[in-house]
C-alpha positions as CSV (number, residue, x, y, z in Angstrom):
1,X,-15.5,25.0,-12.7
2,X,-16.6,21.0,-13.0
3,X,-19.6,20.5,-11.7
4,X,-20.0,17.0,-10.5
5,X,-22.4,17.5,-7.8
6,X,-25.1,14.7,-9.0
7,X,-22.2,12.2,-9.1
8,X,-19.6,10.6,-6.6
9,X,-16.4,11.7,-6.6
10,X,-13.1,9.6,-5.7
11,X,-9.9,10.7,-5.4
12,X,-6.6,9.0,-6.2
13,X,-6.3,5.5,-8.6
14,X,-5.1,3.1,-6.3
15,X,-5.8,-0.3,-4.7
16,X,-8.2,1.6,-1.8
17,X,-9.9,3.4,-5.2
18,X,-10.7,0.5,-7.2
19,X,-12.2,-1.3,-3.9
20,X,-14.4,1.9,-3.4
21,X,-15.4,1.7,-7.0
22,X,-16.4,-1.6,-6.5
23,X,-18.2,-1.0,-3.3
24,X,-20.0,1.9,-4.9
25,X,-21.3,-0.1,-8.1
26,X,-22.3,-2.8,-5.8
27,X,-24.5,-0.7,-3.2
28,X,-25.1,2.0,-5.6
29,X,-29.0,1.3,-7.8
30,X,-29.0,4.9,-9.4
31,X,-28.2,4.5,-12.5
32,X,-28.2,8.0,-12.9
33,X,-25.2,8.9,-10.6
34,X,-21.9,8.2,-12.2
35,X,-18.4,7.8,-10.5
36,X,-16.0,10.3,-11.0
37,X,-11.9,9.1,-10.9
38,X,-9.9,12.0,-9.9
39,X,-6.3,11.5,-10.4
40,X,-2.8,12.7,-11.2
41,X,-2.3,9.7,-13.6
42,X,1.5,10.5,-13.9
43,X,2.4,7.4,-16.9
44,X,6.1,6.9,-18.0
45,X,5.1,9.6,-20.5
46,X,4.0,12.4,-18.9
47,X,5.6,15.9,-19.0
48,X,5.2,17.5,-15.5
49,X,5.5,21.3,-15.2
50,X,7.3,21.2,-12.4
51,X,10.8,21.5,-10.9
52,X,11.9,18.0,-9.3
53,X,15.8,18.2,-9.1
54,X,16.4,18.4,-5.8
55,X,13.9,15.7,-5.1
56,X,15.4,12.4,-3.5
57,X,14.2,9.0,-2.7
58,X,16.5,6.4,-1.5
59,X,14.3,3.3,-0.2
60,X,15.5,-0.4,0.4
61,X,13.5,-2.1,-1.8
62,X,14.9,-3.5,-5.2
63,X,11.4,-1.8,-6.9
64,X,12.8,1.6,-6.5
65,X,16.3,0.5,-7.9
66,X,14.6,0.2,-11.5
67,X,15.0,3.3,-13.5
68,X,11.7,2.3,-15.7
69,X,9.8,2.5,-12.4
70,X,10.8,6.2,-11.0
71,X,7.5,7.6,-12.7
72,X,6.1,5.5,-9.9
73,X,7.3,7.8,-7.1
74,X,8.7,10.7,-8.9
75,X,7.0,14.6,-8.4
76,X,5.1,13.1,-5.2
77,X,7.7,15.6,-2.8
78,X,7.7,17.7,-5.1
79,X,4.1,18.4,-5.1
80,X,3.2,18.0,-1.6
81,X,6.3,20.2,-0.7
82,X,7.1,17.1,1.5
83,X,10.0,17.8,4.9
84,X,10.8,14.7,6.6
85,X,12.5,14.6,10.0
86,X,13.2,10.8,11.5
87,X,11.3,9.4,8.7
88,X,11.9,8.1,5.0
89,X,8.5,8.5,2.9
90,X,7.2,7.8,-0.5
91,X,4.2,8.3,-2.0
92,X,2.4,8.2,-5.3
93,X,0.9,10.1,-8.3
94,X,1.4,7.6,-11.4
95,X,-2.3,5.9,-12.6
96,X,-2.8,3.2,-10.1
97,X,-0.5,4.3,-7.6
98,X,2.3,1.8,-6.0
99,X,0.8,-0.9,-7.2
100,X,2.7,-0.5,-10.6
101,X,5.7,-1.8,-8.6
102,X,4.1,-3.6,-5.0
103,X,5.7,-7.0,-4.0
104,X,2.0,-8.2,-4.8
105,X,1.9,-9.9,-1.7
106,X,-1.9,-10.6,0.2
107,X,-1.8,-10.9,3.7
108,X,-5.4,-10.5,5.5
109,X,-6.1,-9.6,9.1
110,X,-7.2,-12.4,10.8
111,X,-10.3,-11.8,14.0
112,X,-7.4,-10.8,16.4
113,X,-5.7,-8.2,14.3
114,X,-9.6,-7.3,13.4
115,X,-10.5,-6.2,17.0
116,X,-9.7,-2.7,16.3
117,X,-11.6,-2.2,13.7
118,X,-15.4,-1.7,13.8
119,X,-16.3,-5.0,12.5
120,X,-15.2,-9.1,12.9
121,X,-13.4,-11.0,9.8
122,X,-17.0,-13.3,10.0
123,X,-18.9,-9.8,9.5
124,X,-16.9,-9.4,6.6
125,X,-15.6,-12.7,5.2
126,X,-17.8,-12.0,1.8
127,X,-16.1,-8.9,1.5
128,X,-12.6,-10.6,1.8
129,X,-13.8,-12.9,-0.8
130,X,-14.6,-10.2,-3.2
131,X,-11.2,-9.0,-3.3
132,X,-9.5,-11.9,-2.8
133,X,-11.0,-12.3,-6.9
134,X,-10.4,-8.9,-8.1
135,X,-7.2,-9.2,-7.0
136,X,-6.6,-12.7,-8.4
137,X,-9.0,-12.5,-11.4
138,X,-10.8,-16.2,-10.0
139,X,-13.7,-17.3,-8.6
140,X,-12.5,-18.7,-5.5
141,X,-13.2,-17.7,-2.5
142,X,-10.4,-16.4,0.4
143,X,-12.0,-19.6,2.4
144,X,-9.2,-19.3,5.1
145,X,-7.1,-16.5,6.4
146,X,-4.0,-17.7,7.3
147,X,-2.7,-17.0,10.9
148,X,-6.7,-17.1,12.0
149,X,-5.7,-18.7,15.3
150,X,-5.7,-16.5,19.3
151,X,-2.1,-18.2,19.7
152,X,0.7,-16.4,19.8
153,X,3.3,-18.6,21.1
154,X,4.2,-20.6,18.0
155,X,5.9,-20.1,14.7
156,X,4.9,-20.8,11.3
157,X,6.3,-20.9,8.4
158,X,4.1,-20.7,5.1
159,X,3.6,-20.1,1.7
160,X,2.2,-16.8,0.6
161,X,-0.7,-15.7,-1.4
162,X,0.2,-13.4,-4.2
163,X,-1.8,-10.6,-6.4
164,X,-0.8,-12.6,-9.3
165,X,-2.9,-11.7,-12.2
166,X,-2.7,-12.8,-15.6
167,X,-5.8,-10.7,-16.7
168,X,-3.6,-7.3,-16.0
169,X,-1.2,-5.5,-17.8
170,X,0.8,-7.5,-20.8
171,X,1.7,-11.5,-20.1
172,X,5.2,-10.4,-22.8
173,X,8.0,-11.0,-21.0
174,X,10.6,-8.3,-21.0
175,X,13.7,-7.9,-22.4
176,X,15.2,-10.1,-19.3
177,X,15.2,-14.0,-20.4
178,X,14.7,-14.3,-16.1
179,X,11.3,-12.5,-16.9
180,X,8.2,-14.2,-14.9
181,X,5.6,-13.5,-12.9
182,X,6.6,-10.9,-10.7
183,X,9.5,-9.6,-12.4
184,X,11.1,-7.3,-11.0
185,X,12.1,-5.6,-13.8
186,X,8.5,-5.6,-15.6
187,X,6.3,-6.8,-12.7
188,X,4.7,-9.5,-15.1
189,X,1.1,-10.4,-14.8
190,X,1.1,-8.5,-10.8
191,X,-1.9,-6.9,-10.4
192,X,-2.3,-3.3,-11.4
193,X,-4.7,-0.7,-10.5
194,X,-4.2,1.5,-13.0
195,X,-5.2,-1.8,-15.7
196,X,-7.8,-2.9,-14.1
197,X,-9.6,0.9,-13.9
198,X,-9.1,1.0,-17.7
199,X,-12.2,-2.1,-17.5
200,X,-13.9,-0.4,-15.2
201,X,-14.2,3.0,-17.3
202,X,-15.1,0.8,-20.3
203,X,-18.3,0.6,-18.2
204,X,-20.4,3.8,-18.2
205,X,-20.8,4.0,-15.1
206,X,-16.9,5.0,-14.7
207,X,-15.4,7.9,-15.7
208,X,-11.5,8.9,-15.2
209,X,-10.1,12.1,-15.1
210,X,-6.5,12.0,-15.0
211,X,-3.7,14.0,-15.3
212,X,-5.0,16.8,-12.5
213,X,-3.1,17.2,-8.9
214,X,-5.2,18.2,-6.0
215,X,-4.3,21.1,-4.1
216,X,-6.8,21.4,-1.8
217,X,-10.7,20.7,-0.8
218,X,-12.8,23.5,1.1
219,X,-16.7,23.1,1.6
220,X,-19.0,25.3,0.8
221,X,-23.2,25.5,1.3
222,X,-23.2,22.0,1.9
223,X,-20.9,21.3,-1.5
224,X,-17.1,20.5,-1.9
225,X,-14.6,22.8,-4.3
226,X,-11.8,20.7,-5.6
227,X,-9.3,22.4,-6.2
228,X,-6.6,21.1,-8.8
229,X,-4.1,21.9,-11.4
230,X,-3.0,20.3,-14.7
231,X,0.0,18.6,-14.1
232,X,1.4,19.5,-17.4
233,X,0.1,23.1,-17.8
234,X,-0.5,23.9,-14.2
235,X,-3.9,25.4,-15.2
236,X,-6.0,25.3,-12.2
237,X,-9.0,23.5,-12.7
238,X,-12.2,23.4,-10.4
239,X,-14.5,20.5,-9.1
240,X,-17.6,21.0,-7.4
241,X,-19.2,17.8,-6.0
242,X,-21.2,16.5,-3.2
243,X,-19.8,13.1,-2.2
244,X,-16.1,13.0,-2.1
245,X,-14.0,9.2,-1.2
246,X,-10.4,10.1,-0.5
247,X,-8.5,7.6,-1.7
248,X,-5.4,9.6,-2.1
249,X,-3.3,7.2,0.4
250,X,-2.4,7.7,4.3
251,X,-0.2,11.0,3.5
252,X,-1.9,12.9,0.8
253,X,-5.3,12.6,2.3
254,X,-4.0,13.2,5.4
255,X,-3.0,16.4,4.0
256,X,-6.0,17.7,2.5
257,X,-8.0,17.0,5.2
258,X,-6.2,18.9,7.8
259,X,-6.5,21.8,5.0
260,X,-10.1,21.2,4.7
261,X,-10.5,21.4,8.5
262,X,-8.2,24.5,8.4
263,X,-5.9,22.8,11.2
264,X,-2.2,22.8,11.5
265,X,-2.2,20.2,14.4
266,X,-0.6,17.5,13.6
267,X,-2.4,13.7,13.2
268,X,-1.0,10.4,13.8
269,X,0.9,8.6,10.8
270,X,0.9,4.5,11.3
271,X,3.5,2.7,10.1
272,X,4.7,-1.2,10.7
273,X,7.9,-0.4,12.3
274,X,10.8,-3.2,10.9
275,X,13.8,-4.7,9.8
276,X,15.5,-6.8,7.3
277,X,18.4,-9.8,7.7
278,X,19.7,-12.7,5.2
279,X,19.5,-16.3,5.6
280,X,21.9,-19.0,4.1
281,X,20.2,-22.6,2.9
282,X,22.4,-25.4,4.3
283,X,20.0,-27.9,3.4
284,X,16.9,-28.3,1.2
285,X,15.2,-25.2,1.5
286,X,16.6,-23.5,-1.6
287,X,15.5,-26.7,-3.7
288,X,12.0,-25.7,-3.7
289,X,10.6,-23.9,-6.4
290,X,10.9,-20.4,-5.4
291,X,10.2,-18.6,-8.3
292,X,10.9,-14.7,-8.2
293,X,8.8,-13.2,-5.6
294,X,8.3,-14.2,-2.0
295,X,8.8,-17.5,-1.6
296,X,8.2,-18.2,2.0
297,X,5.9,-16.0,5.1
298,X,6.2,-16.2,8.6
299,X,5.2,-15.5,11.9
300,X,5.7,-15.8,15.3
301,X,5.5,-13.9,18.7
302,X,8.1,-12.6,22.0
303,X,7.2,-10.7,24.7
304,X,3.4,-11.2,23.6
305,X,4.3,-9.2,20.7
306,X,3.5,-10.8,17.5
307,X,5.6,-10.5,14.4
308,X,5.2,-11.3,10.8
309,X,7.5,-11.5,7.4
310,X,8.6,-12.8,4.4
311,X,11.6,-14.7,2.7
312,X,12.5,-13.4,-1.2
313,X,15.3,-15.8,-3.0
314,X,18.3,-14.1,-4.8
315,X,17.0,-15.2,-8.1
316,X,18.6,-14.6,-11.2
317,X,15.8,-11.7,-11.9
318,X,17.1,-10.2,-8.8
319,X,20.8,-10.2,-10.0
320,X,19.5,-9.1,-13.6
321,X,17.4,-6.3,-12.3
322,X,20.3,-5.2,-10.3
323,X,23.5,-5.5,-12.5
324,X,22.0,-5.8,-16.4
325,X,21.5,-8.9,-17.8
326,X,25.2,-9.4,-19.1
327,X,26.6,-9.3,-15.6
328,X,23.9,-11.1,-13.8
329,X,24.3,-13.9,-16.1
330,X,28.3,-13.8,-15.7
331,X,27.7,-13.7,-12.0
332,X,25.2,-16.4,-11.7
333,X,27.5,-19.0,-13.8
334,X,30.3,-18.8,-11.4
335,X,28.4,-17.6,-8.0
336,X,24.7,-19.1,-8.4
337,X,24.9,-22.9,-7.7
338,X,26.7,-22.5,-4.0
339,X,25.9,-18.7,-3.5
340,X,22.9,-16.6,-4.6
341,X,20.7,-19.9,-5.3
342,X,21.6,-20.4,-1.3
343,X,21.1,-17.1,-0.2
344,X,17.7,-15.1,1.1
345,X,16.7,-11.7,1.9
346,X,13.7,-11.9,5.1
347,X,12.2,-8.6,6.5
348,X,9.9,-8.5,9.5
349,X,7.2,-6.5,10.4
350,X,5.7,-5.0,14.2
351,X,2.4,-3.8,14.5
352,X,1.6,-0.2,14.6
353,X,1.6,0.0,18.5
354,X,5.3,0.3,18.2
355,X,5.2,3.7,15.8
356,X,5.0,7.3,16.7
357,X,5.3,9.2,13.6
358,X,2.8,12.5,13.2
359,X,2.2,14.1,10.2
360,X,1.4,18.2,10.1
361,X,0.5,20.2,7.0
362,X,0.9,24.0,6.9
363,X,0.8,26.6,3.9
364,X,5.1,25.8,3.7
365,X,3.8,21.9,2.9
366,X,3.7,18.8,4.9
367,X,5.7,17.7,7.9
368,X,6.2,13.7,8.9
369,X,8.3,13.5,12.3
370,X,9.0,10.0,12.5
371,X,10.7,7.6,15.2
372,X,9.9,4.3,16.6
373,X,9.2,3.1,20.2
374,X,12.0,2.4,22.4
375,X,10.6,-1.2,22.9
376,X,11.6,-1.9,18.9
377,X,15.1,-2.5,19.6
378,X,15.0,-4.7,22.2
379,X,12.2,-6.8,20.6
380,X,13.8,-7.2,17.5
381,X,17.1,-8.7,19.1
382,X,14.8,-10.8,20.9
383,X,13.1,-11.7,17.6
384,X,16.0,-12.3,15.5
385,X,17.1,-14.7,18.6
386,X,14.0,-16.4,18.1
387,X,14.1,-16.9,14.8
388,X,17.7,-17.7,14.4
389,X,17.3,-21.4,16.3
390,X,13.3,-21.5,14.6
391,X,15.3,-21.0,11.2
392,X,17.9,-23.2,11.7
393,X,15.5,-26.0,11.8
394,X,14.3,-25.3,8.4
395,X,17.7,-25.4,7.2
396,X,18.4,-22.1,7.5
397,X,21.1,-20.3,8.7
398,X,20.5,-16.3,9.5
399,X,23.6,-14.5,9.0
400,X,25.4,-12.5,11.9
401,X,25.8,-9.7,8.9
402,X,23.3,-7.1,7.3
403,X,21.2,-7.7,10.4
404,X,19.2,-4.0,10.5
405,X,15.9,-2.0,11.5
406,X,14.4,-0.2,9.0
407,X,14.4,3.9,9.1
408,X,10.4,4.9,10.3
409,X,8.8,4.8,6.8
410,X,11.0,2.3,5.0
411,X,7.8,-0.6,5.5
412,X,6.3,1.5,2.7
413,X,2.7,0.9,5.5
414,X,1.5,3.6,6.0
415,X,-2.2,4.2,7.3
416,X,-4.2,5.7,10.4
417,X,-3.8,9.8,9.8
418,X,-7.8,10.2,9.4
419,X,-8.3,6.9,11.8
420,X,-11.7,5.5,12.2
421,X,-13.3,5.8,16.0
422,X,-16.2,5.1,18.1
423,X,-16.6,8.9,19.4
424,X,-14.6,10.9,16.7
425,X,-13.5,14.0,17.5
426,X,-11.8,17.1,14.5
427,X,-9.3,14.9,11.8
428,X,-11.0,11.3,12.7
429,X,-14.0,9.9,11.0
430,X,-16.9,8.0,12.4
431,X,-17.0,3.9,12.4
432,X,-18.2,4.3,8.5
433,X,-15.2,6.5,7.5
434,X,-17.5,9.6,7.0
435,X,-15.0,12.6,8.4
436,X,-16.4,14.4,11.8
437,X,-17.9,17.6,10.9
438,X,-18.3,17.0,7.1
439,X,-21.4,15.3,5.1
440,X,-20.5,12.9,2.6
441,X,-16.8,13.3,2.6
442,X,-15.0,9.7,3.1
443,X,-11.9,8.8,4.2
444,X,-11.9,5.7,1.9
445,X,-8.3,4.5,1.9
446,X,-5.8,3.3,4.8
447,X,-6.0,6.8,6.3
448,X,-9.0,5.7,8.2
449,X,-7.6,2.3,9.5
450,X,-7.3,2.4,13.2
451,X,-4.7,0.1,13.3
452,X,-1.7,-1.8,11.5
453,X,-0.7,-5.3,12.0
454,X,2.4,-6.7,11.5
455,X,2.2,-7.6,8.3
456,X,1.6,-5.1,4.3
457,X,-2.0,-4.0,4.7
458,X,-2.6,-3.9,1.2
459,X,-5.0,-6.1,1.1
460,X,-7.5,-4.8,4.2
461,X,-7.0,-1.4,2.9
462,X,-9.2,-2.8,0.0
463,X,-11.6,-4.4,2.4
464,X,-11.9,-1.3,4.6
465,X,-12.6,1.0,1.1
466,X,-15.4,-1.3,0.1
467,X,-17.0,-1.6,3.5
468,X,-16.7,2.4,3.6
469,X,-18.1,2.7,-0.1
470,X,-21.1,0.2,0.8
471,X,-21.8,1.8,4.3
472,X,-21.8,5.1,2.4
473,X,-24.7,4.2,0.6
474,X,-26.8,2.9,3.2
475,X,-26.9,5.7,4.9
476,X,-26.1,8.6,2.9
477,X,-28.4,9.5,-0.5
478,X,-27.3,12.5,-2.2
């Protein structure tokens, strides 16, 4: 037994965890009280002590295609004894999570998407600000948030902000001579949580305890037991705290709060229900400098539904990541000039409103049912019509083939199982993410967002931890 009951406790090393951190060294004037990372921490080089050869993840995204990255989402079914019916998941265990391999990009909420949530982008624009620079590693402030505007009629077409951060991880390139920021082989200078906790533990106010999986959480006499085991010995290991921020993302703490709660009903997963096409330049667009990440974001609106989503270019780190750097070079000497230099992937988001997968945890594991609304299909025929003649302006032309929705879960956007609300009832928390029925236990991560929009939610995730962390403080003193 770890007795950390003087000291806060979070759980999980990800994007929502360094935000809390953050949020709980800024609110926080005990000097006393440390912060306590609890985490799997799963590197390249860990041995796990567990079978995982019947584990499978098959997701669209070039990321996962990487064997150097599988460390990334490997053991994560394993260990949560995950069943999936109607829906494709992934999670994470490795030391910072996803972001060791997330398409870096930042896309905040603007005051419409906002309105669900229990406070206004103006309440919070120093917030945005704050990790608009931890994520970027400058001193500017996010002055503007793109898309800020109550019409919903017209497209745009922009260019993206990115988590590009040259203070994180190594600024080497890799073995591919395509290697830049972003790669997709290395993900050069992208931001990384895992990195950027190894600063904050240089402090001593941060601690990290890695390499330990959380089984479950029960409360007792007003305290919390942890309970974990070593994820190379599978020793189980005790923590008894009195502050607990799950930061565990939208399925894991999910999970152990429906076991702290000793329910087996079932809670709401959000996801930002999709799909994906290609695009052929005809004209100029493919002469900008597009680099290797997305080049391009978008958005527009049919039906009153508003829609969001990004171009990528087939760069030559693509084709490398893919094929080896032999074959992608052959291959972009005799098809880049007219072909892959031409061509684009696009995906496109829906909010959450069109989503209606549930996850359940029981003592066999935990259950996601996933399926989208009926509405999806129609609204993304009508969507791609829209954007076919919007495109076509810009010089592009979207292909009649590869035209698809994405499988509930493939958005990788997951959020809303613990969700925030006004009058919260058993598995919600209150408007300042402290879980009904239980003192000092936060739901610190996406889990307590109410809602998704149409768009990677990355980025408000972080905003929502540190608003929890900071409310924490002001009204709960251990």
């Amino acid at each position: 037994m770890i007795d950390l009951s003087e000291h806060y406790v979070v759980l999980g090393s990800g994007l929502s965890a360094v935000a809390t951190i953050h949020g709980i060294i800024d609110a926080c004037k005990d000097d006393s009280r440390k912060i306590f990372i609890v985490d799997a921490g799963i590197t390249k080089n860990t041995v796990v002590a567990i079978d995982h050869s019947t584990e499978e993840v098959n997701m669209t995204s070039p990321k996962f295609k990487i064997y150097g990255n599988r460390y990334v989402y490997q053991y994560f079914k394993s260990l949560i004894n995950l069943t999936e019916s109607g829906f494709r998941g992934i999670g994470s265990l490795a030391k910072g999570g996803l972001s060791n391999i997330w398409g870096a990009g930042i896309h905040p909420y603007n005051a419409k998407e906002l309105s669900k949530f229990p406070y206004s982008y103006r309440e919070i624009q120093a917030i945005y600000s704050k990790i608009y620079k931890i994520l970027t590693k400058t001193d500017s402030d996010l002055v503007e948030v793109n898309g800020d505007s109550e019409g919903a009629s017209n497209f745009s077409l922009g260019k993206p902000l990115l988590a590009i951060n040259a203070g994180c991880g190594s600024d080497k390139p890799c073995h591919l001579d395509s290697c830049g920021d972003g790669c997709l082989h290395c993900n050069k200078n992208v931001f990384k949580s895992g990195d950027h906790l190894e600063e904050l533990v240089k402090s001593k106010k941060v601690e990290y305890m890695g390499g330990l999986f959380i089984n479950s959480i029960e409360s007792y006499k007003n305290q919390y037991i942890v309970k974990c085991s070593e994820i190379s010995t599978g020793k189980n290991i005790r923590i008894k705290t009195t502050c607990i921020y799950s930061c565990l993302g939208a399925i894991s703490t999910a999970k152990v709060v429906l076991g702290l709660s000793k329910s087996e009903a079932k809670t709401p997963l959000l996801s930002t229900p999709g799909g994906g096409f290609f695009m052929y330049s005809f004209n100029d667009f493919h002469k900008v400098s597009n680099g290797i990440l997305s080049c391009k974001s978008f958005k527009g609106s049919v039906s009153e539904i508003d829609f969001d989503g990004n171009i990528f270019p087939f760069s030559r780190n693509l084709i490398m990541s893919y094929f080896g750097e032999r074959i992608g070079t052959v291959l972009f000497f005799f098809f880049g000039r007219f072909f892959f230099s031409r061509l684009f992937a696009a995906n496109i988001f829906f909010s959450s409103e069109l989503s209606d997968s549930s996850v359940r945890n029981t003592n066999e594991g935990v259950t996601i049912t996933g399926k989208n609304s009926l509405l999806l299909t129609p609204l993304f025929k009508q969507a791609m019509t829209f954007l076919r003649k919007k495109m076509l302006s810009k010089g592009l032309f979207v292909l009649p083939v590869g035209k698809k929705l994405l499988q509930p879960g493939e958005d990788i956007h997951y959020g809303g199982s613990i969700p925030m609300k006004e009058k919260p009832k058993i598995n919600q928390c209150n408007l300042k993410g402290e879980l009904h029925g239980f003192r000092r236990f936060y739901v610190a991560d996406a889990a307590s967002m109410p809602f998704l929009a149409s768009k990677g939610h990355s980025f408000n995730s972080m905003v929502n931890s540190y608003y929890i962390a900071r409310e924490s403080l002001g009204t709960a003193v251990l």
